[in-house]
C-alpha positions in Angstrom: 0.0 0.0 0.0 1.4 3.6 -0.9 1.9 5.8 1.6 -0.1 8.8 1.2 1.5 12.1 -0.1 1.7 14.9 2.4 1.6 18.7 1.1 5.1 19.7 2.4 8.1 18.2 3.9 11.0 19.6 6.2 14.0 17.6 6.2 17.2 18.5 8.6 20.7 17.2 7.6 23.8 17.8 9.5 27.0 16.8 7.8 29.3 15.5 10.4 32.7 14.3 10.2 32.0 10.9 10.5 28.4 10.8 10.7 25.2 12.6 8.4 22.3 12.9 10.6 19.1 13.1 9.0 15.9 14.6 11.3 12.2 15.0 9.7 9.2 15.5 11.9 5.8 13.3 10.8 2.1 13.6 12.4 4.4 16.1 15.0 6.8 13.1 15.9 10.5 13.4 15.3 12.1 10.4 12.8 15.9 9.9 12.7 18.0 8.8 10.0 21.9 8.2 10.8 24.1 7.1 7.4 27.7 7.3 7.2 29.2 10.7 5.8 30.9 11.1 2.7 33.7 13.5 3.1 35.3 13.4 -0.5 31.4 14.6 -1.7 29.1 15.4 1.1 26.2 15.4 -1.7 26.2 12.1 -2.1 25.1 11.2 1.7 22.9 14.2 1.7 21.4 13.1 -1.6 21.0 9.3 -0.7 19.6 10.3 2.7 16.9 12.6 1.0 16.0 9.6 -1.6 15.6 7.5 1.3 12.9 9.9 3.4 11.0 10.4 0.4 10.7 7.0 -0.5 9.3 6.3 2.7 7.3 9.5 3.5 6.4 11.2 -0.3 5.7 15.4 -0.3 4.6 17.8 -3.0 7.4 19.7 -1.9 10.2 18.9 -0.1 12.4 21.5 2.2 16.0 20.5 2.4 17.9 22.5 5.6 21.6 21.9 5.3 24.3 22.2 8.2 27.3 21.9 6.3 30.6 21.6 6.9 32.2 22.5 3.2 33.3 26.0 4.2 34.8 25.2 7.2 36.7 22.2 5.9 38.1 24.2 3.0 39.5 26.8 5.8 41.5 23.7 8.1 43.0 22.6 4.7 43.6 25.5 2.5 41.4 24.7 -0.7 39.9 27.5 -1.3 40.4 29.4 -4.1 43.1 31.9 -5.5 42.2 35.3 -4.1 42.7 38.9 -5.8 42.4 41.3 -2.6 41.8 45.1 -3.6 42.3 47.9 -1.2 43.2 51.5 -0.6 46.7 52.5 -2.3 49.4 52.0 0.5 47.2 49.3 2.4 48.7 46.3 0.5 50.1 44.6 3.3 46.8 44.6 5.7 46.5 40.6 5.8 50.0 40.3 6.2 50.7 42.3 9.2 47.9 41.6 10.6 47.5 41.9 14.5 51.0 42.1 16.0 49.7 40.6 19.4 51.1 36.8 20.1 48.4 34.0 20.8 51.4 32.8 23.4 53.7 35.5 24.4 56.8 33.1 25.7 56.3 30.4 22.8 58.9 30.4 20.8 57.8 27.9 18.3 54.5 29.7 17.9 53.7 30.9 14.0 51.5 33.3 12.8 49.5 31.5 10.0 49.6 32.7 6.4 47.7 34.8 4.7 45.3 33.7 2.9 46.6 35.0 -0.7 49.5 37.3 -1.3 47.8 38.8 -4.0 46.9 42.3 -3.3 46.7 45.0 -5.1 46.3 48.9 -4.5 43.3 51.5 -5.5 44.8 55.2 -5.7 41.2 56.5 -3.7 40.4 57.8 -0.1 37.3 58.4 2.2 37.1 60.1 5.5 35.9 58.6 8.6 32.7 60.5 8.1 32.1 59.3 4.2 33.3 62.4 3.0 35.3 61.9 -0.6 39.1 62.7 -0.7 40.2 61.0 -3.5 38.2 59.6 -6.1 39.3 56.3 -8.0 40.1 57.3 -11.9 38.9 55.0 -15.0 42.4 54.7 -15.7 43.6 53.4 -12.3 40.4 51.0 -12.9 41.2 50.1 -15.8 45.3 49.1 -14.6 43.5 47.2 -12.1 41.3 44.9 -14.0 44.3 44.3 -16.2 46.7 43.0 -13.4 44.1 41.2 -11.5 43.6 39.3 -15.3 47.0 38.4 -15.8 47.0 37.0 -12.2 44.6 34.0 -12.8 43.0 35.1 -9.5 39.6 33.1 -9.2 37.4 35.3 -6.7 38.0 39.2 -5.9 37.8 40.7 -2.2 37.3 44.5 -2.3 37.9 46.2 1.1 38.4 49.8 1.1 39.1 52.4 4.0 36.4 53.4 5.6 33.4 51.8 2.9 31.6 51.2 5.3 31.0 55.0 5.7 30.6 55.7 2.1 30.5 52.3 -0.1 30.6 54.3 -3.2 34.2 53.7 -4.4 33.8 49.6 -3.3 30.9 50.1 -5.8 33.0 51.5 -8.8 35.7 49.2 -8.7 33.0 46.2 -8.3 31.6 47.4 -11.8 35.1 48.1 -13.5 35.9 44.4 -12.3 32.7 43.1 -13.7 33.9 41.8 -17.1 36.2 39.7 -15.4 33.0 37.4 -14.7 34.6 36.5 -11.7 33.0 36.1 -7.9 33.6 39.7 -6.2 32.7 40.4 -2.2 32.5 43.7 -1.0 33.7 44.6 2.8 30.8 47.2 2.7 28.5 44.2 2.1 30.1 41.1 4.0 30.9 43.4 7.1 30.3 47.6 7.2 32.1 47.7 10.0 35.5 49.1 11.6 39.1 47.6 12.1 40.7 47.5 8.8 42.8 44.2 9.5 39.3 41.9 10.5 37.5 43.3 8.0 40.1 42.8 5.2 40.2 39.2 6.7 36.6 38.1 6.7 36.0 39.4 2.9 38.9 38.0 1.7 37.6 34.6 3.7 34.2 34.9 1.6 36.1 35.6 -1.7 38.1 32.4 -0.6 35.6 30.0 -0.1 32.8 31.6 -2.7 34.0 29.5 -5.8 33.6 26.2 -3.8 30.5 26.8 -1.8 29.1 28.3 -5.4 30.0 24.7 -7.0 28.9 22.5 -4.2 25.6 24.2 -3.7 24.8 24.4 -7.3 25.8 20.3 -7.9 23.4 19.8 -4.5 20.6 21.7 -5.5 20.6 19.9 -9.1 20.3 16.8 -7.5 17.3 17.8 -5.7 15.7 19.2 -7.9 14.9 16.1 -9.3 12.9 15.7 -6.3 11.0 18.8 -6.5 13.2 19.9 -3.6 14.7 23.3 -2.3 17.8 23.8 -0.2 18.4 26.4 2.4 21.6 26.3 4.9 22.2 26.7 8.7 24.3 29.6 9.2 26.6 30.5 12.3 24.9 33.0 13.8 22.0 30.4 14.7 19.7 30.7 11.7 18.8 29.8 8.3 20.2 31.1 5.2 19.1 30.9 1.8 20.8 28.4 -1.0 21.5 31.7 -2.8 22.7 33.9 0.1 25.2 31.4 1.6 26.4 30.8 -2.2 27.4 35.0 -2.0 28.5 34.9 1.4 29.7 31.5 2.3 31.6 32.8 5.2 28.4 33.1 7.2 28.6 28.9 7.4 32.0 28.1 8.9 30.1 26.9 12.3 26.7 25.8 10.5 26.7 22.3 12.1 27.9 23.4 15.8 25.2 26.6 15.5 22.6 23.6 14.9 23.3 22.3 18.2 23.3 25.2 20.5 19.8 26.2 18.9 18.4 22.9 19.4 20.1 22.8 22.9 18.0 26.0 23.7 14.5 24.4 22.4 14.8 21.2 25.0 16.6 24.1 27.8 12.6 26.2 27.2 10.8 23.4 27.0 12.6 21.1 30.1 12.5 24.4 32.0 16.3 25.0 33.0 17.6 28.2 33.2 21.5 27.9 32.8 22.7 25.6 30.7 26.3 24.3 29.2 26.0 22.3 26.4 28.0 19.7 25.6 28.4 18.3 21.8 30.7 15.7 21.2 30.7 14.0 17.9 33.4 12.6 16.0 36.0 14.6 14.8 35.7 17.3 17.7 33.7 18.9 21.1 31.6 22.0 20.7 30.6 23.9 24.5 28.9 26.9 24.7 27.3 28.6 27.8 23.7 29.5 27.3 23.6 32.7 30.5 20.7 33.2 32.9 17.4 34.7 31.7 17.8 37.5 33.6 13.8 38.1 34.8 12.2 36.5 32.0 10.4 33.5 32.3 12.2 29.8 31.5 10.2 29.2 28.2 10.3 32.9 26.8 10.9 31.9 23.1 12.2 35.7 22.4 15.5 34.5 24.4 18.4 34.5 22.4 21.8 32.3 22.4 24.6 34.5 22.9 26.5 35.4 20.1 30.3 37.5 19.4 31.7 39.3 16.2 35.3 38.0 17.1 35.7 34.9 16.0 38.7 33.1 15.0 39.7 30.0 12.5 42.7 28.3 12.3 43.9 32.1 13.5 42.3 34.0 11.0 39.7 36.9 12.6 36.3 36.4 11.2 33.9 39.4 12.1 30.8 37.9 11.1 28.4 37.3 13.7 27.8 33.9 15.0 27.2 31.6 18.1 29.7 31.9 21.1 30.8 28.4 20.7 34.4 27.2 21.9 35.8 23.9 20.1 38.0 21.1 21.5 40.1 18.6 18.8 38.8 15.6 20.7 36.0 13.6 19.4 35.0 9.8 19.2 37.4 9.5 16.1 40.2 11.4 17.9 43.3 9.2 16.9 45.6 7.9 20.7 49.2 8.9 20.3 52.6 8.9 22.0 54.5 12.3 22.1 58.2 12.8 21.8 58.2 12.2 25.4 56.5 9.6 25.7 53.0 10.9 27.1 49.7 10.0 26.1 48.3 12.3 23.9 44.8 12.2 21.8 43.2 14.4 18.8 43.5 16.5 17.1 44.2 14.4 14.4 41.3 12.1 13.7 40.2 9.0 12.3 37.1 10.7 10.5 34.2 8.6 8.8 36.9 7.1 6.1 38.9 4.9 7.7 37.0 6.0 10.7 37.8 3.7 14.2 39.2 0.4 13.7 36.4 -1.2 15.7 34.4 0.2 12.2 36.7 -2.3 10.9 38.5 -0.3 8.3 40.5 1.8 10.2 44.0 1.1 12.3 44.7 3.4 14.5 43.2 3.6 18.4 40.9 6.1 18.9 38.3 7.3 21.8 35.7 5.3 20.3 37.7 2.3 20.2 38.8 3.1 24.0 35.0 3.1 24.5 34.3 -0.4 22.9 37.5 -1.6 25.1 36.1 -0.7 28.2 32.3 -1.7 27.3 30.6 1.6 27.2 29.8 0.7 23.8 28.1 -2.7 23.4 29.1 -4.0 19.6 26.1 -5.4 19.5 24.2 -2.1 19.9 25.8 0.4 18.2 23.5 2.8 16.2 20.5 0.6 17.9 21.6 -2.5 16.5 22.3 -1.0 12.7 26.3 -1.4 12.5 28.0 -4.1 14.8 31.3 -2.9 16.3 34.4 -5.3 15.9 35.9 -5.3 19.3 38.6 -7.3 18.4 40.3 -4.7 16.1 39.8 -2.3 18.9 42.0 -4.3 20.8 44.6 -4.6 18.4 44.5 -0.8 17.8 45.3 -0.1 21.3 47.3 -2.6 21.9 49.7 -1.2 18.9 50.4 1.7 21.1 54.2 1.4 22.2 53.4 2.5 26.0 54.2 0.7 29.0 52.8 3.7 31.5 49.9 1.3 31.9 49.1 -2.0 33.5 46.6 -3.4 31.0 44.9 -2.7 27.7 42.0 -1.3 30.1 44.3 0.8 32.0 45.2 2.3 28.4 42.0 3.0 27.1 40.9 4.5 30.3 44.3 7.1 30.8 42.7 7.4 26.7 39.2 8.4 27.8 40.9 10.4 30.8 43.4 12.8 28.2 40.3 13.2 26.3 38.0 14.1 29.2 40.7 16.9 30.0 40.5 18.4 26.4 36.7 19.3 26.6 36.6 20.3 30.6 39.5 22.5 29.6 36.8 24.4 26.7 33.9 24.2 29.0 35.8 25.9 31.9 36.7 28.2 29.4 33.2 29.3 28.5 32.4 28.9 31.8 34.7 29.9 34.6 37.4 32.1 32.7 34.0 34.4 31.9 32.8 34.6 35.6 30.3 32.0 35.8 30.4 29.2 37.9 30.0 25.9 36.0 28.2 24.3 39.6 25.5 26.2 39.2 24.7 25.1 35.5 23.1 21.8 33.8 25.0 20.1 31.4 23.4 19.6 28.7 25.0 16.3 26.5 24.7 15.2 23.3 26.3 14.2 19.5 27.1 10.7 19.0 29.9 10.5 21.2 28.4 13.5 24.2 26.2 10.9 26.6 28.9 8.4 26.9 31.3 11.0 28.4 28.8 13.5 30.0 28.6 12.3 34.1 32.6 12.0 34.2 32.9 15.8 33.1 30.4 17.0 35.0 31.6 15.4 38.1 35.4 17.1 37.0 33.0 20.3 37.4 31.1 19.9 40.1 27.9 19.8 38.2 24.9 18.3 39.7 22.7 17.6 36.6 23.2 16.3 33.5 20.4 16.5 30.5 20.6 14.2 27.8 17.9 14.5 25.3 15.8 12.3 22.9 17.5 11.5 20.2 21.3 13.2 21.1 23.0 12.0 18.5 20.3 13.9 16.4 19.8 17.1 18.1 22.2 19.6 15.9 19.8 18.5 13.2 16.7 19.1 15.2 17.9 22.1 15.8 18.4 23.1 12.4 15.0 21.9 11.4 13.6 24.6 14.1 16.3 27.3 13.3 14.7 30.6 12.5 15.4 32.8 9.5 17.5 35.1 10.4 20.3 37.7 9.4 21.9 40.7 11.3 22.4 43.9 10.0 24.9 46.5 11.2 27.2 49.8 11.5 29.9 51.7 12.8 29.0 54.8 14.0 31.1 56.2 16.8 28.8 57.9 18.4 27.6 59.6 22.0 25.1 57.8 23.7 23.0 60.7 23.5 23.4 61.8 19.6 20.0 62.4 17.8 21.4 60.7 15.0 21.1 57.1 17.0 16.9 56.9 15.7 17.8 57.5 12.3 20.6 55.1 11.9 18.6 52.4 13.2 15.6 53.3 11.2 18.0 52.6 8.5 19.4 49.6 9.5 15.4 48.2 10.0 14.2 49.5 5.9 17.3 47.2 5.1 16.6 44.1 7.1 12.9 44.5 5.8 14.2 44.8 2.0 15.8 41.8 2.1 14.0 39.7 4.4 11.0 40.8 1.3 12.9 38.5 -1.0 12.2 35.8 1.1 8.7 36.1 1.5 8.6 37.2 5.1 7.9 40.1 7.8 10.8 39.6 10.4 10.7 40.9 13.9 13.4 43.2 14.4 15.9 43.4 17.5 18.2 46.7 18.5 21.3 46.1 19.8 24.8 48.0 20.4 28.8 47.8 20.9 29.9 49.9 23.6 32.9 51.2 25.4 34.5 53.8 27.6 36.1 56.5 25.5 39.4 54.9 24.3 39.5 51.6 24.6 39.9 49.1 22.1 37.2 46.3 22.4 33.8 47.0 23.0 30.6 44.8 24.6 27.2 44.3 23.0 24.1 44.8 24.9 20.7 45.1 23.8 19.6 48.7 23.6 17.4 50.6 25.6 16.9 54.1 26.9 19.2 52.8 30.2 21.7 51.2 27.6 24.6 53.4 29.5 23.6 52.2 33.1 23.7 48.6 32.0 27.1 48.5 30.3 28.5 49.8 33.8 27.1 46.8 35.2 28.1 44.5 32.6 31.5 46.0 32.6 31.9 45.1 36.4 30.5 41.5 35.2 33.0 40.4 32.7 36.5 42.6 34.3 35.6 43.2 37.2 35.1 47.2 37.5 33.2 49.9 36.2 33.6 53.5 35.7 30.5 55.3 36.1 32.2 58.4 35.5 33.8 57.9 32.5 32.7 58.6 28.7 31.0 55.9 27.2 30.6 55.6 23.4 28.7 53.7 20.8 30.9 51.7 18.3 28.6 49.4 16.3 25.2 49.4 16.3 23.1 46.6 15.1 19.1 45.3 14.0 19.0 41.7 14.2 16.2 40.6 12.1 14.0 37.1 12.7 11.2 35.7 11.1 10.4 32.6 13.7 9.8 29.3 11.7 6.6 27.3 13.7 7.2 25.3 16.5 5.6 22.3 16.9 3.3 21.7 20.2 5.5 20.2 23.3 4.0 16.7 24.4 4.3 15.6 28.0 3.6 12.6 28.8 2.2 11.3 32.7 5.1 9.8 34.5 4.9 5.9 34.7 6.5 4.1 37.9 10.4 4.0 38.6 10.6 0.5 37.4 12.4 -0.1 34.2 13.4 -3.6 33.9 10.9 -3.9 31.1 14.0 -1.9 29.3 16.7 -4.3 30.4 18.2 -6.0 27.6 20.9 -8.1 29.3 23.2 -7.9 31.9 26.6 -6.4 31.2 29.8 -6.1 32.0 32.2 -2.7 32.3 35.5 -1.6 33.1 35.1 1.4 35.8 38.3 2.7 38.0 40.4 -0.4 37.7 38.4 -3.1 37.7 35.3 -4.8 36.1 32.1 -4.3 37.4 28.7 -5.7 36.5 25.7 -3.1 34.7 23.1 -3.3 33.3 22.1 -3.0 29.1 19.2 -0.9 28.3 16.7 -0.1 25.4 16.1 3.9 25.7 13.2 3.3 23.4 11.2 1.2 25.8 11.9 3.6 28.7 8.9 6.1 29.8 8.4 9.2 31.3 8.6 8.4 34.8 11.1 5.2 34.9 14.7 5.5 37.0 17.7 3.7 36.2 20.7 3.6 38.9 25.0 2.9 37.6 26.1 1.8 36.6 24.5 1.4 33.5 24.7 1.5 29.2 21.3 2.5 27.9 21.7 2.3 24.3 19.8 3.8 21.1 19.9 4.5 17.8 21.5 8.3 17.8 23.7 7.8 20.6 24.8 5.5 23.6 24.6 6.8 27.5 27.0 5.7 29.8 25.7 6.1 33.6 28.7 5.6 36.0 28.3 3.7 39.4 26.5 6.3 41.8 24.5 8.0 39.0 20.8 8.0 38.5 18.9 8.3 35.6 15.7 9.6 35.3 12.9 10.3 32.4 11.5 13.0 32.3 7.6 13.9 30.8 9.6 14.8 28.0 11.7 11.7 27.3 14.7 13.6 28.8 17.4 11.5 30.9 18.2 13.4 33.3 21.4 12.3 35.2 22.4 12.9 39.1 24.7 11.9 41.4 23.3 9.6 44.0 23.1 11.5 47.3 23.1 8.1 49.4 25.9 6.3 47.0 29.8 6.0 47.3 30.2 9.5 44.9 
């Protein structure tokens, strides 16, 4: 019998290293669908994936939501494309100067990266700080300049000019002298109309970098769904979702698409479970991605209007990129972190990584020991139930793999995999204390929120590092950067430098302008967005500013949040306004939150077998559950594997795990045990 054919479909994929996850929601329940990734062609698993769903669940249209990985990937290894970067006359060497500050002051061995082309070339033209025309660009210094850039074989332009973002029209002339080159061209007025010459030279010249790429791999993916009468939007870093076409312009906006997935779907299950403060924790297979979602501040748990944090200084593989997106902090350890030994002999693991091709050996391709493999060793993974039964693990290669490791630190093979599981447990409390604690807010007083593939297995031991009382592992973990992707808003943020007194009449108008052009483009799309205020702020003379949302007491609230993140204020000093900015939203609908009645503690009706598992030095008996025959209501006690399809939990001797009316586990130390 044929299934009947629904009038649309919304289909979530997140790209993962090692994993494409695959979320669609039917009759307002959520179906997963977990294939191995292709890294040579992501398409292909996206493509296979989206066959798959249809086949099974036909639509008159089809919505494809992509968290993808292609941009940042081409960053880590350097295949982008070959730049042409155009700026003011005398200005060549912006990228390669750059910021003279060292990441490590005392490391000798520490190297600035490269640029990311040596191609520059110089505009005889000059603006003002207030847009006022010094110099004016001729046709014959345009003219030179197309030439050169020619007879460079450069593959994408970056145009960033002093000061454009006060008066874009010179970006605008050289864009249209360049024009016959039929080349990709980003404009800094365009990708980032802010100041600081250096990071905004950066991020254009990223976009230029990676346009030629993302242009090709969103044109070959859209192709191939068109044949299913599907379109394709993307998941972009600042939490929300981009068009096909946009992200093909300004690829940049992507770099942390699959991580921003996460944090937004962490937020969802934080409203709807309740809990205020909240650290999530996403571990999948090539690397860890925390973030701290801060306290509400007043407003009610659920208030959908509350926002994930997000910054304008990010950095990748040491390049500055300005454009706004989630606060996220990543960690080079990940269930397909490779185990090594260092010159000295110590135990070392990630950043180097097994990926989805060979992947772990206990896949049985791969050679090398990795965290996953450690996991199998130690039976937190059962190799029977691995992806809820879908892909058996070969605990005998994971032995081999470790036992290749030429260390004799350790007593057994267990001993190994646990000092393993123990260097890698060091990496990600290192990046949540530094979201945490190195920002003045104490980890103790926050859940943890766990998930990724590889996030519930290692969730209770770094909470317990941190003093954390709760753990919060949702339904479907392994799932939930694609869940959030499916729920992710549309969304874009619009701003300027201004430089400004907090008290200059021209503040209304500004804005006003900043909200016509947030509503101009969100009209492409269809769509009447709700529209934010917000502003960067400072004391007269420093050089970093903080964002707050703006009010008529925007002043008295950056004293306060000054005191907050150094330590003093100076209620007597100048303040002024750097950047202000109009974040723009148009919500996407939320589906209706089921609770369901709690049942009674008792959950052996989930007990698959008794198990076995190496804990603290020795072996220990536990027990092996089914997550999908636990109910709201049922209470597990450590030690413990509860296993599903998405993701496997490991509950530690002296834990207890509880389900919550919305499927949550929710993990806590037992008061009366030996922890």
């Amino acid at each position: 019998m044929l299934a009947p054919v629904i009038p649309h479909l919304t289909i979530a994929i997140d790209s993962g290293g090692t994993f494409t996850d695959c979320v669609y929601r039917i009759a307002g329940r959520i179906k997963v669908l977990k294939l191995p990734s292709t890294p040579v062609d992501p398409s292909r698993a996206i493509l296979d994936a989206v066959r798959r769903i249809c086949s099974l669940v036909p639509a008159s249209k089809v919505e494809v939501r992509h968290g993808t990985t292609v941009a940042t990937n081409a960053l880590l290894e350097r295949k982008g494309a070959r730049v042409a970067f155009v700026t003011t006359a005398g200005f060549e060497d912006t990228l390669a100067i750059a910021r003279q500050a060292r990441p490590n002051l005392y490391d000798w061995n520490q190297h600035r990266p490269e640029p990311i082309t040596d191609l520059c070339f110089g505009v005889p033209e000059r603006v003002t700080t207030d847009g006022s025309v010094l110099v004016a660009p001729t046709d014959s210094a345009l003219g030179d300049l197309r030439r050169v850039i020619r007879d460079s074989h450069a593959e994408s332009i970056a145009v960033s000019l002093l000061f454009s973002f006060a008066n874009p029209a010179h970006e605008q002339a050289v864009a249209t002298a360049l024009k016959s080159l039929r080349l990709p061209i980003s404009l800094s007025h365009q990708i980032l109309p802010e100041f600081r010459e250096y990071e905004r030279g950066s991020s254009v010249a990223l976009n230029a970098y990676l346009t030629p790429l993302m242009q090709s791999y969103l044109r070959s993916l859209e192709r191939g769904l068109a044949r299913r009468n599907a379109s394709l939007s993307i998941m972009q870093s600042s939490g929300g979702i981009l068009s096909a076409a946009s992200a093909a312009r300004e690829p940049i906006r992507t770099i942390l698409s699959g991580p921003a997935g996460g944090v937004i779907g962490a937020l969802s299950v934080a409203r709807a479970a309740g809990v205020d403060r909240i650290l999530t924790f996403d571990m999948g297979g090539t690397s860890t991605d925390v973030a701290l979602l801060p306290p509400l501040g007043g407003r009610r748990v659920g208030d959908v209007t509350r926002e994930p944090p997000t910054t304008s200084e990010g950095m990748v593989e040491g390049l500055p990129v300005s454009i706004p997106m989630l606060d996220i902090h990543t960690a080079g350890a990940g269930g397909g972190s490779l185990s090594w030994l260092d010159t000295a002999g110590a135990l070392q693991v990630g950043p180097r990584s097994a990926g989805a091709d060979p992947g772990p050996a206990c896949y049985g391709r791969g050679v090398g020991a990795t965290v996953t493999d450690a996991n199998v060793l130690l039976g937190r993974l059962h190799p029977d139930h691995f992806l809820g039964g879908a892909m058996r693990l070969d605990g005998d290669r994971a032995r081999q793999a470790l036992s290749a490791i030429p260390t004799r630190s350790f007593a057994t093979l267990e001993h190994l995999a646990e000092g393993i599981l123990r260097v890698a447990n060091a990496r990600m409390e290192s990046a949540l204390r530094r979201v945490s604690l190195e920002r003045g807010h104490d980890p103790r007083t926050f859940t943890l929120l766990a998930f990724g593939g590889a996030g519930p297995l290692h969730a209770c031991a770094l909470a317990q590092s941190l003093g954390i009382r709760r753990v919060l592992i949702p339904a479907a973990p392994g799932a939930l950067s694609a869940l959030g992707i499916l729920d992710a808003d549309l969304r874009r943020e619009f701003s300027r430098t201004v430089m400004l007194a907090p008290g200059s009449p021209q503040i209304a108008g500004l804005f006003r302008e900043l909200e016509n052009e947030a509503r101009t483009t969100f009209a492409v799309e269809g769509v009447r967005p709700m529209l934010k205020r917000s502003a960067d702020l400072r004391y007269h003379g420093q050089g970093y500013e903080l964002r707050l949302d703006w009010s008529a007491n925007a002043v008295a609230r950056f004293h306060r949040l000054h005191a907050q993140s150094y330590g003093y204020a100076d209620p007597a000093r100048s303040v002024e306004i750097v950047t202000l900015r109009v974040q723009a939203i148009a919500r996407s609908p939320r589906p209706r939150i089921r609770r369901t009645s709690l049942a009674r503690p008792t959950s052996r009706h989930a007990l698959i077998s008794e198990h076995r598992i190496f804990e603290e030095g020795r072996w220990r008996k536990a027990g092996l559950y089914d997550r999908a025959r636990l109910h709201p209501g049922n209470r597990i006690s450590g030690a413990a594997v509860i296993t599903e399809l998405s993701a496997t939990t490991y509950l530690p001797t002296g834990w207890i795990a509880k389900v919550d009316a919305l499927s949550n586990l929710v993990l806590t130390p037992n008061a009366g045990g030996r922890r």
